[in-house]
C-alpha positions in Angstrom: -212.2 -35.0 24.3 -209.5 -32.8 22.2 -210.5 -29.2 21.7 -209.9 -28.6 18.6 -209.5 -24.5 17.5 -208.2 -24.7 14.1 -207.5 -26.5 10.8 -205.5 -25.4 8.1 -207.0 -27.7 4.9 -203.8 -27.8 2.7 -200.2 -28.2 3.3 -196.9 -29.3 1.6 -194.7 -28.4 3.9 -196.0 -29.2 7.5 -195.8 -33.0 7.0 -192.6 -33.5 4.5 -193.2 -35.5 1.4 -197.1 -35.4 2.4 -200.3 -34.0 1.7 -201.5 -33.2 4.5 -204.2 -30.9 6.6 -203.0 -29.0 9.9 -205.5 -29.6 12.9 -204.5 -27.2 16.0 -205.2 -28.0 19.7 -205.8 -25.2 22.5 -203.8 -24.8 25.0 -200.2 -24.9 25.6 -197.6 -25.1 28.2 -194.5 -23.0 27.0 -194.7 -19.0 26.4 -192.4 -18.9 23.8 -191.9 -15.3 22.8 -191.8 -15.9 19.2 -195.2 -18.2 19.3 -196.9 -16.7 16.2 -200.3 -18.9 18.0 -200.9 -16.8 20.6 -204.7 -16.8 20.9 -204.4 -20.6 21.1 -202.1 -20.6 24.5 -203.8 -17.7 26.2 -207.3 -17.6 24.6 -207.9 -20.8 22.7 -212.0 -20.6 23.3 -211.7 -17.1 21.3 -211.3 -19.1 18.4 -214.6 -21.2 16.7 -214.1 -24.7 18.0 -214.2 -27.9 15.3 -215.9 -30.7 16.3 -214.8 -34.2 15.7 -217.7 -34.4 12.8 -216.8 -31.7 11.5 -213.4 -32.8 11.1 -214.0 -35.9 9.7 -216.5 -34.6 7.1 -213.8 -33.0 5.9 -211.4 -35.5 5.8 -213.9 -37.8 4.2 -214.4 -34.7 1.7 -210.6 -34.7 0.8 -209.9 -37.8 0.5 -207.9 -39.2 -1.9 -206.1 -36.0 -1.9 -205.1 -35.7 1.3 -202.4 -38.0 2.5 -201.6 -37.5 6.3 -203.3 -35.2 9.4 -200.8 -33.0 11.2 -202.1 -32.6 14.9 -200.5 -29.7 16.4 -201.2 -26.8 18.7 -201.0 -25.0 21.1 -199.6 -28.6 22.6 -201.9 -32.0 21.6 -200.2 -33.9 24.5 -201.9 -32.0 27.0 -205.3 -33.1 25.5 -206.4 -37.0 27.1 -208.4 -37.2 23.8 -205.2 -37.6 22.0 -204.6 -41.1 21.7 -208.2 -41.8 20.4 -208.2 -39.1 18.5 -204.9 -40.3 16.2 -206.1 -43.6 16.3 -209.8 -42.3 14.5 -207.6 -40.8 12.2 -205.5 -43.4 11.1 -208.4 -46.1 11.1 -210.0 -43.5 8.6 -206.9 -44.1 6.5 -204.9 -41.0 7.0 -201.3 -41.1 8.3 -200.9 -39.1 11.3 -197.8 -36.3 12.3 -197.7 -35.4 15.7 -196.5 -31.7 16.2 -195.1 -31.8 19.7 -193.0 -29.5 22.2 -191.3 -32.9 23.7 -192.3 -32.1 27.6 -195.3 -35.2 27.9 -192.6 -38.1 27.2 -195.2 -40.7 29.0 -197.9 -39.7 26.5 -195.9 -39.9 23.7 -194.6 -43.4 25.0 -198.2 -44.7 25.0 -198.8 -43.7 21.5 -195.6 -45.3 20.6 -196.8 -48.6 22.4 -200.1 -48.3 19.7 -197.9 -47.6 16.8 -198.9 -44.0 16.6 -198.1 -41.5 15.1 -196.3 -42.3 11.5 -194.1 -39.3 12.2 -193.0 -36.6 14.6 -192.2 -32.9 14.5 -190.3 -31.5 17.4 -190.2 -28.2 18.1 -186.5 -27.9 20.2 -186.4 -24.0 21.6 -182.8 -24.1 23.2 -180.1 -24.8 25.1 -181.0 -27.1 27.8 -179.4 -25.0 30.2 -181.7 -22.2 29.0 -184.8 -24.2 28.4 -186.5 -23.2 31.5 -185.9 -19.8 30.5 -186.8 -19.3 26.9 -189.8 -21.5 27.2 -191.1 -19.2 30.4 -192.0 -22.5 32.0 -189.8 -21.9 35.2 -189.3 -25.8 35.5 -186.1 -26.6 35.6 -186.8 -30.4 34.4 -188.2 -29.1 31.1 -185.2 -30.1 29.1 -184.8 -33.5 30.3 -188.0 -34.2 29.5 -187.8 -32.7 26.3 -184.4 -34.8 25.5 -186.6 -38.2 26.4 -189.3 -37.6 23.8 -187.0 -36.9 21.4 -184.7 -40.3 22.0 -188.3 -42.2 22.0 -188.5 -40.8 18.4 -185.5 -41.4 17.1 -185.3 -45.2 18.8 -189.3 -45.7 16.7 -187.5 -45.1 13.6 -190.0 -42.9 12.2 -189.8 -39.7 10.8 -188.6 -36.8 12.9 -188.6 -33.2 12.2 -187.0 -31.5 14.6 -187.0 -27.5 14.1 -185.8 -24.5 15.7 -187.4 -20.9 15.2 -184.3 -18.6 15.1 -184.1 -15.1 16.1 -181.0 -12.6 16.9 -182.0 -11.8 20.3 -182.9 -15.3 21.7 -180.6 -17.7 20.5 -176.8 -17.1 19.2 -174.4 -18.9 17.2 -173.0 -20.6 20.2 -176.0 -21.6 21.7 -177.5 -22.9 17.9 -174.1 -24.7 17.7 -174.5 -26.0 21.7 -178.4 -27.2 20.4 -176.7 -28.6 17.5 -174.2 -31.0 19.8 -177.3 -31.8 22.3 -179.2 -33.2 19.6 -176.6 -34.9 17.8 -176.2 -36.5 21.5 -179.5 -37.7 21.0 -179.3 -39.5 17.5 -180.9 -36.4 15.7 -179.8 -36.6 12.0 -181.6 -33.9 10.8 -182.1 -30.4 12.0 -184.0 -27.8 10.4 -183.3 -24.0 11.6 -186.7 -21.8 11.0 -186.3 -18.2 10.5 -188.5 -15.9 13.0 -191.8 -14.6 11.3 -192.2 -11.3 12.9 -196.2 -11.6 12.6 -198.0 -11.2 16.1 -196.4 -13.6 18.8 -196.1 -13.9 22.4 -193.6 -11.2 22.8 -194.8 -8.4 20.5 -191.9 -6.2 21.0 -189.4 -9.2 19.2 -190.8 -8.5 15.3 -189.2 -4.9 15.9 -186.2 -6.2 16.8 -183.2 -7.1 14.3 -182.3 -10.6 13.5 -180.8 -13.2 11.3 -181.0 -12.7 7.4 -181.4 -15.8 5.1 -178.3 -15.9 4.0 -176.8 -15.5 8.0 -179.1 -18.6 8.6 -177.5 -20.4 5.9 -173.7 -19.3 6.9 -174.7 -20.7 10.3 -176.1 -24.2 8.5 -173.1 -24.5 6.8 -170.7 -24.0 9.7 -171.8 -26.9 12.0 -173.0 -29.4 9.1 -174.7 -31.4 6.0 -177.2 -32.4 8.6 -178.9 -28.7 9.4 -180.5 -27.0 7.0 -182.7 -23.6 7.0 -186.6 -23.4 6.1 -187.4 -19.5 5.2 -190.5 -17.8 6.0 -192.1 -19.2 2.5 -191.8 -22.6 4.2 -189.5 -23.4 1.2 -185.8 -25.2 1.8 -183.1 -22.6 1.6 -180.0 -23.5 -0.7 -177.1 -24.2 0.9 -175.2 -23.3 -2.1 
């Protein structure tokens, strides 16, 4: 069983170059302070759980519009209904994103072994020498789990989004541009920087405090390479230029 607590019924932007709904999982495992999902990590029953016929009435609704299912969270790969669950999908003729935070590389490897998901999104929230840290997970194996799931991605070939919400007071220049070589070190070709959306999250003292601009995102794009680029709070691509 997956508990589902959310879907988001239109999106251009969540699964690149698809159409695609957002389905989102209770529960997580990281405390992020910028989480703008808060009542699905601490509180996920607070919000009106969808049933699998629910869900698939819907996608049975939408089809032929709808290309691809983004499962995110919370986390999905804390959920042991997973696996059927992105199978259901795809059998139902919808390709199938998983929205991850990299730490259940085993899980991820089993899906892999049934030729799920068509893509990945990756969520990568720092320095691995301050992953522990930023995350609020105390574990100080966090990254290198993180770093496996991520090289199981990249070796399937399929599409990867890995992302990076950015604000002032958590990560600086030198730890983006430390990120940047750590994934690079993985076979990541392309990174996309997110800017913070000071909406409520996790730490609701951070949307008061002063970060990055658009354009300081961008200068920061520019000065470690083609391959990172910056997503503004529209969800659009920000020009480099």
């Amino acid at each position: 069983m997956i508990d589902i607590r959310g879907l988001f019924p239109f999106s251009l932007v969540d699964y690149p170059g698809k159409i695609s709904c957002i389905i989102f999982c209770g529960g997580c495992n990281f405390r992020c302070p910028f989480c703008h999902n808060p009542c699905l990590v601490f509180d996920p029953a607070s919000q009106p759980r969808i049933t699998e016929p629910q869900l698939f009435h819907f996608l049975e609704s939408r089809r032929n519009r709808l290309e691809g299912v983004v499962i995110s969270g919370g986390e999905p790969t804390l959920h042991s209904g997973l696996h059927r669950l992105a199978d259901k999908i795809r059998s139902a003729g919808f390709l199938v994103k998983l929205d991850t935070n990299g730490t259940n590389p085993e899980v991820v490897r089993q899906l892999l072994e049934d030729s799920l998901p068509d893509a990945f999104g990756i969520d990568y929230k720092a320095p691995a020498s301050d992953y522990s840290r930023l995350t609020g997970t105390g574990d100080s194996g966090v990254a290198e789990r993180v770093h496996r799931t991520i090289r199981m991605a990249v070796e399937s070939g399929r599409f990867l989004d890995v992302r990076t919400t950015v604000h002032r007071e958590l990560l600086s220049p030198e730890m983006l541009a430390q990120m940047h070589r750590e994934l690079r070190g993985l076979g990541v070709k392309r990174w996309m920087l997110q800017q913070f959306n000071p909406v409520e999250v996790i730490d609701d003292e951070l949307p008061e405090k002063p970060t990055y601009s658009d354009a300081e995102l961008v200068r920061i794009a520019r000065s470690l390479g083609e391959d990172v680029l910056v997503r503004g709070l529209t969800g659009r691509i920000i020009s480099r230029d």
